[in-house]
C-alpha positions as CSV (number, residue, x, y, z in Angstrom):
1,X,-16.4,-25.4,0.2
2,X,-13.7,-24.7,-2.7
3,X,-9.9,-23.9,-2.4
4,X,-9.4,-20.8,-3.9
5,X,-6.7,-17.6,-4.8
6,X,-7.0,-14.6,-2.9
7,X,-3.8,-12.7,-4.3
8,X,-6.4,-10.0,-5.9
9,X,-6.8,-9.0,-2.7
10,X,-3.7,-9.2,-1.4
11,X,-2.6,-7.3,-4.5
12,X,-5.1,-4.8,-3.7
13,X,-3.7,-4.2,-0.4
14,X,0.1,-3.7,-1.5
15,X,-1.2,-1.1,-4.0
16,X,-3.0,0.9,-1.3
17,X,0.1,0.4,1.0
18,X,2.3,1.7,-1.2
19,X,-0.4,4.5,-3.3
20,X,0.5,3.1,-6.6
21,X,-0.8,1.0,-9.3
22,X,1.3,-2.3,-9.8
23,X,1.2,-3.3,-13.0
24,X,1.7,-7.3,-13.8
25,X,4.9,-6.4,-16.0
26,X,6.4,-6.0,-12.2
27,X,4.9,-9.2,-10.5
28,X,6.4,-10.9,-13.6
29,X,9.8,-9.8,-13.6
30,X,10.1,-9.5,-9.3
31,X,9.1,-13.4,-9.2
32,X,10.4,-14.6,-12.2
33,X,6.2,-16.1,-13.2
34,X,4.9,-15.4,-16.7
35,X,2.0,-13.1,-16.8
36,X,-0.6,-16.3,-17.5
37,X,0.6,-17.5,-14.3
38,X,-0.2,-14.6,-12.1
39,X,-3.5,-13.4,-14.3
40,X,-4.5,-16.7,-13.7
41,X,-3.8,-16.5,-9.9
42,X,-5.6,-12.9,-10.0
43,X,-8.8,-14.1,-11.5
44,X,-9.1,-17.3,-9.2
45,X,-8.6,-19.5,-12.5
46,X,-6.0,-21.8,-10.3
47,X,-7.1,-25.6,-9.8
48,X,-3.7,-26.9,-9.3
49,X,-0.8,-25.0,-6.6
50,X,2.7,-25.2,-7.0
51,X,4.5,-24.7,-4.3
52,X,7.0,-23.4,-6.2
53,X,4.7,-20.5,-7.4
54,X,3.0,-20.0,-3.8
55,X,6.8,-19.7,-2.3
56,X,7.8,-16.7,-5.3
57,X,4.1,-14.8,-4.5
58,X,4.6,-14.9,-0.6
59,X,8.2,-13.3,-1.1
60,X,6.9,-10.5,-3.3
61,X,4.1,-10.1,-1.3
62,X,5.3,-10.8,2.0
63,X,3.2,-13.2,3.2
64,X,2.3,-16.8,4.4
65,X,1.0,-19.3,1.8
66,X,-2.6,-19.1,3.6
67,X,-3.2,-15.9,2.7
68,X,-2.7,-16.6,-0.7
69,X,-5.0,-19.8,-0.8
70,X,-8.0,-19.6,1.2
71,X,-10.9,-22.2,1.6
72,X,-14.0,-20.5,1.0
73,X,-17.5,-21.7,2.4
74,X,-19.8,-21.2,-1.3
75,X,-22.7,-21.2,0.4
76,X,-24.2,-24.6,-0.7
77,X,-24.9,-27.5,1.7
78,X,-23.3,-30.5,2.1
């Protein structure tokens, strides 16, 4: 199993809710992240959460933190 970030998805979802492209110029500046931060987030290249950061993505993207990190079964056995 691995911890991982699921805010592409989530990211996907807001853009077909609201039938626009978001660009990460507007992640950036509505929750105050630099634009490593949330392409890192995007790309699932996060091994360590701040809560911090968690709490600024769920408020953009109105959600719970567990929607943003998500435990994923990879398939192998244990």
């Amino acid at each position: 199993m691995a911890i991982r970030s699921n805010l592409r998805v989530l990211h996907s979802l807001k853009e077909a809710k609201e039938g626009r492209r978001i660009p990460y110029r507007e992640i950036v500046s509505n929750t105050r992240l630099t634009k490593a931060q949330v392409s890192r987030y995007m790309n699932n290249g996060i091994k360590l959460f701040h809560a911090d950061t968690i709490e600024s993505l769920c408020h953009y993207y109105k959600c719970k933190p567990g929607d943003i990190i998500v435990l994923e079964n990879n398939g192998s056995a244990a």
